[in-house]
Structure formats: structure tokens, C-alpha cells
C-alpha positions in Angstrom: 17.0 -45.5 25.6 15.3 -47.7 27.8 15.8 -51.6 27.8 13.5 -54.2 26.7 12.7 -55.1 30.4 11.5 -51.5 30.7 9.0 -51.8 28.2 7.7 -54.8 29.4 7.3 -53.6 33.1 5.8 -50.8 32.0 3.4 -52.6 29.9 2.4 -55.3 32.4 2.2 -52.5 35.1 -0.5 -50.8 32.7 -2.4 -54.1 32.5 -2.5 -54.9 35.8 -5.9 -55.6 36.8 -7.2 -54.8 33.0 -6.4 -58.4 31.3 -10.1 -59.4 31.5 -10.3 -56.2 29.3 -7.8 -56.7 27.2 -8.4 -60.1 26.6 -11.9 -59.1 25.3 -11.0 -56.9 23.6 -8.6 -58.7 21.6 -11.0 -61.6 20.9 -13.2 -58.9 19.5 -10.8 -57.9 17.6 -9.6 -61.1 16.3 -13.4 -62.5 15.8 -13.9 -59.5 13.4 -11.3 -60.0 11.3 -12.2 -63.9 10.8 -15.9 -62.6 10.0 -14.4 -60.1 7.5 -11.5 -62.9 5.9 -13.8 -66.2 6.7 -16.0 -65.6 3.7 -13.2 -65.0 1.2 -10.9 -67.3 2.8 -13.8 -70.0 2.2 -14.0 -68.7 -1.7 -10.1 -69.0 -2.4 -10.3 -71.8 -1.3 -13.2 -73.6 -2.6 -12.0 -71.8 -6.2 -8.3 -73.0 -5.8 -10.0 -76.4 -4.9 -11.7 -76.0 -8.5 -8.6 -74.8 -10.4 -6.9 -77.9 -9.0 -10.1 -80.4 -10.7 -10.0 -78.5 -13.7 -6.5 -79.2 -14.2 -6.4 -82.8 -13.5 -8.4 -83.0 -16.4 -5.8 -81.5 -18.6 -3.0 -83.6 -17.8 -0.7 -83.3 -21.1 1.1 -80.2 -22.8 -1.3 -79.8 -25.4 -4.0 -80.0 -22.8 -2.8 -77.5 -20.5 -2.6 -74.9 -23.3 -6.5 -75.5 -23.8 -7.0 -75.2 -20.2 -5.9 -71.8 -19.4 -7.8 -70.2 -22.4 -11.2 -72.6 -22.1 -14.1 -70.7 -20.7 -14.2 -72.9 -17.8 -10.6 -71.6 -16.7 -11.5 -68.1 -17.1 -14.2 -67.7 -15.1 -13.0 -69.1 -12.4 -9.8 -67.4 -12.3 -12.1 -64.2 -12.9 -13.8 -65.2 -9.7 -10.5 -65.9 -7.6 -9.4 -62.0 -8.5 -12.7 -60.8 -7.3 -12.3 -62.4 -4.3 -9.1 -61.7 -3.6 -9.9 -58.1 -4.5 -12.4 -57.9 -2.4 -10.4 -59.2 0.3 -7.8 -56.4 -0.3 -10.2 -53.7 0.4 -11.3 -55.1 3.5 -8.3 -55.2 4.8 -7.3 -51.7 4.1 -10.4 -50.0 4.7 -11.4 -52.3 8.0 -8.9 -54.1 9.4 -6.0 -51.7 9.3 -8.1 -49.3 11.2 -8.8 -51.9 13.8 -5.5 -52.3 14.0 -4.2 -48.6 14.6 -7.3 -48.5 16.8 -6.1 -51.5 19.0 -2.4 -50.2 19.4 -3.5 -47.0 20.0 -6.1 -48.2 22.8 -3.0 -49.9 24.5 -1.2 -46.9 24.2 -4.0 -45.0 25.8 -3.7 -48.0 28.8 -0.5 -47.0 29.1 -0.2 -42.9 29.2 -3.6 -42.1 30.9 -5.0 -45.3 32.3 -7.9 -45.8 30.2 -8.9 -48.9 30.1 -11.6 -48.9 27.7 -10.2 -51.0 24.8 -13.1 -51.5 23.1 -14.5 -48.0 22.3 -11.0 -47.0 22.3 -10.5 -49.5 19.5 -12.9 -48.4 17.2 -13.1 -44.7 18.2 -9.5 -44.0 17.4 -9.2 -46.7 14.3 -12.8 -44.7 12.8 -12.0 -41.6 13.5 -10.2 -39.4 11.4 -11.2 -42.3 9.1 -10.0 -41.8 5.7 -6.6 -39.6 6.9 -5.9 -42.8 8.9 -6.5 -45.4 6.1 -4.5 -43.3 3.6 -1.7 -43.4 5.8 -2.0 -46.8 7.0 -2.2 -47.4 3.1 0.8 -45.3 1.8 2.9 -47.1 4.6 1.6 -50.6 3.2 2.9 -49.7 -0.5 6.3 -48.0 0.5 7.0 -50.9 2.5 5.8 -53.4 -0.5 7.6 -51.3 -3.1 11.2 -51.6 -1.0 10.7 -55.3 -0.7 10.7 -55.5 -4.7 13.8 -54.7 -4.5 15.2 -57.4 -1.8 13.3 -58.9 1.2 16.3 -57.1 3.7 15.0 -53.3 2.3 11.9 -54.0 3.0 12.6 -55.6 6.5 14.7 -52.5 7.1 11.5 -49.7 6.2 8.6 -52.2 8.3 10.6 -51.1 11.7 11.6 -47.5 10.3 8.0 -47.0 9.8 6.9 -48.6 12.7 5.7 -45.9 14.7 3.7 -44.5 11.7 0.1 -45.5 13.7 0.6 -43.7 16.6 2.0 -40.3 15.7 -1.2 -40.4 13.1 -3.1 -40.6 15.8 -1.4 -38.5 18.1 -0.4 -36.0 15.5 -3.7 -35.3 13.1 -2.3 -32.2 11.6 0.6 -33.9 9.8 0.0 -35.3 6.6 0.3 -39.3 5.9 4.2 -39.0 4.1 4.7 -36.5 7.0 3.9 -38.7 9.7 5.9 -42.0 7.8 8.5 -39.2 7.8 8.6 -38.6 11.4 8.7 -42.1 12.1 11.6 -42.6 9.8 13.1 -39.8 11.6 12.3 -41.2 15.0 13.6 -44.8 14.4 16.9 -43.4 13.5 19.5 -45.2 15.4 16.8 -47.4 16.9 15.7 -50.0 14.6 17.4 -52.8 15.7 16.2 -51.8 19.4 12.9 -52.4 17.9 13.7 -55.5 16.4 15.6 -56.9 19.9 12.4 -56.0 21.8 9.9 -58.0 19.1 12.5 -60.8 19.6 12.5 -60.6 23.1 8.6 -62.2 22.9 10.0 -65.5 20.8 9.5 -67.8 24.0 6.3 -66.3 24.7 5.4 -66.8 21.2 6.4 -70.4 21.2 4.3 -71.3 24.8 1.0 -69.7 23.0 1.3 -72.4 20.1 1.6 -74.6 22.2 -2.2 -73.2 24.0 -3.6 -73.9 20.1 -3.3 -69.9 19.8 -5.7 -69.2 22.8 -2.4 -67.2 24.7 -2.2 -64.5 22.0 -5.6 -63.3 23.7 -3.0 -62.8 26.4 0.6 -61.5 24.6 -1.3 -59.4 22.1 -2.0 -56.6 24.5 1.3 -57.3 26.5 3.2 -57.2 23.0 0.8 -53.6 21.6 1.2 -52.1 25.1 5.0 -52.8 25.2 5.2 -51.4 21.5 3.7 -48.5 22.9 6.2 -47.8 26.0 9.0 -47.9 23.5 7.3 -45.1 21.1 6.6 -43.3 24.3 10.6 -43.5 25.2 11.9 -42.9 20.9 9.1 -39.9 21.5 10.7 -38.5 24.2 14.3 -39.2 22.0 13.7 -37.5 19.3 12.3 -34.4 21.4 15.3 -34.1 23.3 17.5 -33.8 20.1 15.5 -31.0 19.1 13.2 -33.3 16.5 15.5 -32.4 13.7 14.6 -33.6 10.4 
């Protein structure tokens, strides 16, 4: 395996000369998913902001039993689980396509020097639509379902199945568990490598706060595209130990 340093030559060597475009691209990105959260944001809040009124009202024991079954209560809280509902199925059936479609556009950067982030984007998060969202999706819940159990299991299957968005996209003919599969089988042995290279990007992390969040425009990409040298190198791993499951 490669070091971290690798990864992060590799990726600023692919983004040479391209961070107008990446940039763009990731405000593009990151202004569609505040027009696709904004609205529902605004609605949990203003209905949390509601809840909170309602309950100063009730202040005593007594009371608060009334609240919670008074019709008042009910339809607001009916209203917060539309909302956050609706929420929910954005982001699975928009955002996490964007997503896979931006990681996989910096992969593309990286392996062929194609630099068009944009189309790339929404090509490869929109095509192969619904195999892609199931997958994204089946991911989401297997990684939810170990952290029921303890927050460290659940830590432990985010990076296992780290490397689930690009082999769907590189590898369409594998089903979604067989493509979470192949990323378990791929992380083998490399988690924690995954892990050192994320926290490898905590001072860069720290400066963008400091820029009121305007230098993620800059260390998304540099972050995506790094991610995508190191699947590129646990790829070329797995390969050479024959891919055995």
C-alpha cells in the first residue's frame, strides 16, 4: 500500500489546473443540497419552534399529560414526521446520488483526466439510477443497523464499506450486497489506513472553519479525489491477491 502522501500527490497532481472546476462544481453541488434540505430544515424548525410554545403553556405534570394527547400537539407532531419524512427521501433518492456522482467525477479526474465534474456529477450519480440508490440505500441501513448495536461497530462497517460507491459504478453487473461485499472484502486489512488518511485532512479541516466554510469548496475535491487514489491502490490489492472472497 501506498502512503497517505501518495494519495494526496496524486490527487493534487489530478487537480492541477482543474480547481476552478472543481470548485464549481462543488458549490453546485453543495447549493443543491441546501435547496433540497432549506425548505425542510426551515419546517423543523419553525415546527420545533411551535412544539416549544405549546409546551410553555403546559408547565405542570397534569398539564403535560394533556399536551401530548391535545389536538394541537398532534398535529403538529404529525407535521414534523412529514417533514422529516420527506426529508428522508430526498436524501436517498437525490442527494446520495449526487454524492456517488461527485466522488466518482473525481475519480474520473484522477484515472482518465476528465475534467468535467459537472456532467460527470449527475451522469454517473443518474445513471443506473435506481441500482445505484438501492445500493447507496442498503449500505445506509447495514451501517445504521451495526450502530444499534454500539457506535464502534458501526464506525468499524462506515470504512469497511467505504468503497461501496465506486465499485457500483465501476462494476454495474454486481448486485448492491455484492458490491458492499467486495468492498468489505477490499478493506480487509486496510481500514485503519482509511481512517489515517481521513485524519490526515484534520488541519486542513480546522483552517476551512476558520474561512466560515468557504475552503471546503477547495478540500472537498482534494479530500474525494484523494479517496479515490486510495480505492485505485486497495483495487489494485485486492487484484493481486487473486480477489478472493
Amino acid at each position: 500500500m501506498k502512503t497517505n502522501q501518495d494519495y494526496k500527490n496524486a490527487a493534487l497532481a489530478a487537480l492541477r489546473g482543474n480547481w476552478g472546476k472543481a470548485v464549481v462544481a462543488t458549490l453546485i453541488y453543495v447549493l443543491l443540497i441546501s435547496l433540497i434540505t432549506g425548505p425542510t430544515v426551515y419546517t423543523t424548525t419553525k415546527i420545533q419552534s411551535q412544539l416549544t410554545e405549546l409546551a410553555a403553556t403546559h408547565p405542570t405534570g397534569y398539564q403535560a399529560a394533556a399536551l401530548i394527547t391535545s389536538p394541537e400537539f398532534v398535529a403538529i407532531q404529525a407535521q414534523s414526521t412529514r417533514a422529516s419524512g420527506i426529508s428522508t427521501l430526498l436524501e436517498f433518492l437525490v442527494m446520495m446520488p449526487l454524492s456517488l456522482g461527485f466522488l466518482n467525477a473525481c475519480r474520473r479526474l484522477l484515472v482518465a483526466g476528465d475534467n468535467n465534474f459537472i456532467s460527470n456529477t449527475f451522469r454517473i450519480g443518474f445513471g443506473n439510477y435506481w441500482h445505484k440508490v438501492w445500493g447507496m440505500l442498503l449500505m445506509s441501513i447495514l451501517i445504521f443497523l451495526w450502530s444499534l448495536l454500539l457506535i464502534i461497530p458501526g464506525i468499524i462497517k462506515l470504512f469497511s464499506y467505504a468503497m461501496t460507491p465506486f465499485i457500483l459504478e465501476e462494476n454495474p453487473e454486481l448486485g448492491a450486497s455484492e458490491a458492499i461485499h467486495r468492498s468489505r472484502m477490499m478493506m480487509r486489512g486496510h481500514k485503519f489506513d482509511l481512517f489515517y488518511l481521513y485524519l490526515s485532512f484534520i488541519g486542513w479541516f480546522l483552517l476551512c472553519l476558520l474561512t466560515a466554510g468557504i475552503g471546503f469548496l477547495w478540500l472537498a475535491p482534494y479530500v474525494d479525489t484523494s479517496l479515490a487514489a486510495f480505492y485505485e491502490d486497495v483495487k489494485s490489492d485486492y487484484a493481486l491477491n487473486g480477489g478472493l472472497d
